[in-house]
Structures are given as C-alpha cells and as structure tokens.
N, C-alpha and C positions, 0 to 999 in steps of 0.2 A: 591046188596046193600052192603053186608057185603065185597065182596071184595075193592069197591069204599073208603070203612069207612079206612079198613088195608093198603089200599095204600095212602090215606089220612093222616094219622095217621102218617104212618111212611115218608113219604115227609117232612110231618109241622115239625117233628121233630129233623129229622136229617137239614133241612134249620136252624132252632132254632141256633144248634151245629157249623155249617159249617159258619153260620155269624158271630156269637162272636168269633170262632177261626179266621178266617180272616180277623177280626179287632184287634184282639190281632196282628197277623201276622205282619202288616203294622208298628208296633214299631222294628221291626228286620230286618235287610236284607235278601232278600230273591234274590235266582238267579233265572234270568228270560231263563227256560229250552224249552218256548214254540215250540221253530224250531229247535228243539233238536230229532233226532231217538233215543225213552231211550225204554231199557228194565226193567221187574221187575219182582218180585213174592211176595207174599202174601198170608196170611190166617187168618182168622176168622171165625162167626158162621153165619147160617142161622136160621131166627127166622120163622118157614113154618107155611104153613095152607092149606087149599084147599077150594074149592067153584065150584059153578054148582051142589051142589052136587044130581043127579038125584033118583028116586027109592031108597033112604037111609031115615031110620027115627031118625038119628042122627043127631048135632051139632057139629061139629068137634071144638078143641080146638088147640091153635097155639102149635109147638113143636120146639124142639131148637137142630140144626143138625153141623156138621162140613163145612166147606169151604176150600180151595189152590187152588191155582194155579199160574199162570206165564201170562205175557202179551207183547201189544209192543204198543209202541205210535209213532204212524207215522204221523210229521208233513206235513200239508198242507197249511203251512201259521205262522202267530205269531196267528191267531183267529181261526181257525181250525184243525181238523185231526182229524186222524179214530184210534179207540183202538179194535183190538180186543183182546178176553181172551181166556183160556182152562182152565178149574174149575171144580175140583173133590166136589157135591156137595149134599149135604146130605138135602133131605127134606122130607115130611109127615106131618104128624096131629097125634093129640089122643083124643081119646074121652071116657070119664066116664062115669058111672051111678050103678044103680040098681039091681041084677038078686036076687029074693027071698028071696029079707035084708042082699043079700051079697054086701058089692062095689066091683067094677073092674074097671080096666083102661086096655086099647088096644091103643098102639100104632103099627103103621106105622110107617116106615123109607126105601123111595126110594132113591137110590145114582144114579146120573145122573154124566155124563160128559157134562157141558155145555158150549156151546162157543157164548156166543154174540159180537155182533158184531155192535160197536157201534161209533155213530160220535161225537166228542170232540166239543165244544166250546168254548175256552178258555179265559174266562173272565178276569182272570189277572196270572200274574204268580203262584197264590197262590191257588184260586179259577176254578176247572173244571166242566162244566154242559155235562153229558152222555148220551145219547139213541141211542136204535136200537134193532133190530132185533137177539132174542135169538133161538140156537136151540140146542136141549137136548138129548145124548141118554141113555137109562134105563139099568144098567149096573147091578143093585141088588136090589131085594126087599125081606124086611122082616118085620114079623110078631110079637108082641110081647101083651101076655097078660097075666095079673095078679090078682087075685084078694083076695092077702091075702094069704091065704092057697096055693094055686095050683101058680105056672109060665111057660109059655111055650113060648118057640123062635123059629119062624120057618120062612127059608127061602124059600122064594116063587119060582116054576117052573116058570119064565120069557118067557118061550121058547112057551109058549101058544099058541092059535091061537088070542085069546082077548088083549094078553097085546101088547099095542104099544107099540115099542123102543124109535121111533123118532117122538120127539116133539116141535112143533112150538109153539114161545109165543115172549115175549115181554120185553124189561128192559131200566128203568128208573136210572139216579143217578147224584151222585158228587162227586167228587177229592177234597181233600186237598193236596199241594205240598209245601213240606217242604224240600228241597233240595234231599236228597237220601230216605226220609221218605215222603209215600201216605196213607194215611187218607181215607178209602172208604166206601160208603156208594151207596146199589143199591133196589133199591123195584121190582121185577120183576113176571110176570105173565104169565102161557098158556094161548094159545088160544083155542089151541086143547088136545081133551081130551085125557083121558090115556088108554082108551081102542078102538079097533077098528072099534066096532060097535055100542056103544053106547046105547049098552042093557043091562049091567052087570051091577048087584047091589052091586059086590066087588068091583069093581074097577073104575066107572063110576063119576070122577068126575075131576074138574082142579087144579093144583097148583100155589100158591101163595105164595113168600116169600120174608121176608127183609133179607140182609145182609150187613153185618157190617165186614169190613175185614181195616189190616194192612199190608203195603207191604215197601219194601225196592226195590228201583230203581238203575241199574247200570250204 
C-alpha cells in the first residue's frame, strides 16, 4: 500500500508539472528531434524510500540522495524509440524515534549504478512517456546515526554473503524536450529484494524512489 500511495503521489504530480509546461511550450517553437539519434547527460536528486519491509519494527521515512548520468535516444520512428541510461544513484531511507528520552535519527544511503532500460513514446515533440525494465548494481552502502550527543558513519562490508549486488526492478516516467534542455522525471521501484536470502532483519527490504533530474542533449 504505501509503495502504491509514493508512486501515486509522485506520477499525479509530476503529470500536474509536465502538462502546464507543455502547454506553455506550444506558444514557442519547438524543434521536432523525434527521428533524431541524440545523446545527453544530466543530474538531479532522488527522493528514496523503501518498502516490503520484512522482520523490521520501523516505518521508514523518505530520504533525498544525488543522481548523473548520461543516455542515448534511439529513434524507432517519429512515435517510438528506446532510451537507455547509466545513473550514478544514491538511495535509502531514515528513520527516527525514541531510545530512553533520547531522539535519534539513522539513516541509510545505498549508491547503485542503475541502467534502465526503457521504451520512448513520443507524444509530441515536447512531451516523452518512459518505461522499462531497470537493473541496479550495489556499489556502496553506508550507515549513518545520530542522536544529539553521539554520531557515527560507518561504511558497510558489501562483500557479505547476504548483500545482493544485482537488482531487478522497474521505472516509470516522462521527458520534457526543449531543444538541448530535458526536463525528467522518473518514479522507479525493485522487485527484488536487497538481500539474498530473505531472512535478514538489516537489510531485508525493497527500494523505491522518485527522481527529478535536468539534462542537456547534444
């Protein structure tokens, strides 16, 4: 449920954004790049979270990570093509509370290289609809908790026999195209989880995150 709500949430809103600017758009000439081989780069943040979360008696709270990367839009038509990406990309969660009328807050921050891989729609020269098939591998994980008085940072052994590297999941989105300037917006989810067995109570759970990135097209 709660992941249904944050990929809800963030569709309705970035559609909100993507329509009013596309109607503004249509006062300006815009060049029509659709059967066009373009490449780009881009960076912004990811707004993460996680869910499934098994054997945990927390509520995770969304956390706000880095994005880049670089792409290529390979036309298949003036109404199709296939985009894929390579994205340095920074997700987790935090979660607060209580220990003996002290607060704390713990955050997570896992950096993936993700590359989805995904089919174009191209609605108008202005307007791009995204999906497909993501997959992620676990390049750094660290630990971070505070509660006032004490702080500790500590990067996590990766090299486990528990921790997955490589993970399948799922992404959703849309393009803004404003000649050498892209507008992006992606809601994306695992499927599979981040450990290998499915028994850990550290690390037993999925991620989910929106992202919001700006790119420049050559």
């Amino acid at each position: 449920m709660k992941k249904n709500a944050f990929i809800l949430f963030a569709l309705t809103n970035f559609a909100m954004i993507t329509g009013m600017s596309a109607q503004d758009a249509t006062t300006t000439v815009i060049d029509d790049n659709r059967e066009t081989l373009r490449f780009g780069v881009k960076a912004g943040i990811n707004l993460s979270n996680v869910y499934n979360e098994e054997n945990n008696d927390y509520v995770a709270d969304n956390k706000v990570g880095f994005a880049a990367g670089a792409f290529v839009a390979i036309p298949f038509g003036k109404l199709l093509g296939f985009q894929p990406e390579v994205m340095y990309s920074e997700k987790g969660f935090k979660v607060s509370g209580s220990i003996l009328g002290n607060d704390y807050e713990y955050k997570r921050t896992n950096t993936y290289i993700d590359i989805p891989l995904q089919l174009q729609i191209k609605a108008s020269p202005v307007f791009t609809i995204l999906a497909g098939p993501q997959f992620s591998y676990l390049i750094q994980t660290k630990n971070n908790f505070n509660n006032g008085d004490f702080t500790n940072e500590q990067e996590q052994d990766i090299n486990g026999e528990n921790y997955k590297k490589n993970i399948f999941g799922f992404v959703v989105g849309a393009d803004l195209n404003f000649s050498s300037l892209v507008i992006s917006g992606r809601a994306g989810w695992d499927i599979s989880k981040t450990d290998t067995e499915g028994n850990s109570s550290d690390v037993n759970y999925k991620n989910q995150n929106l992202q919001l990135t700006v790119g420049y097209v050559f």
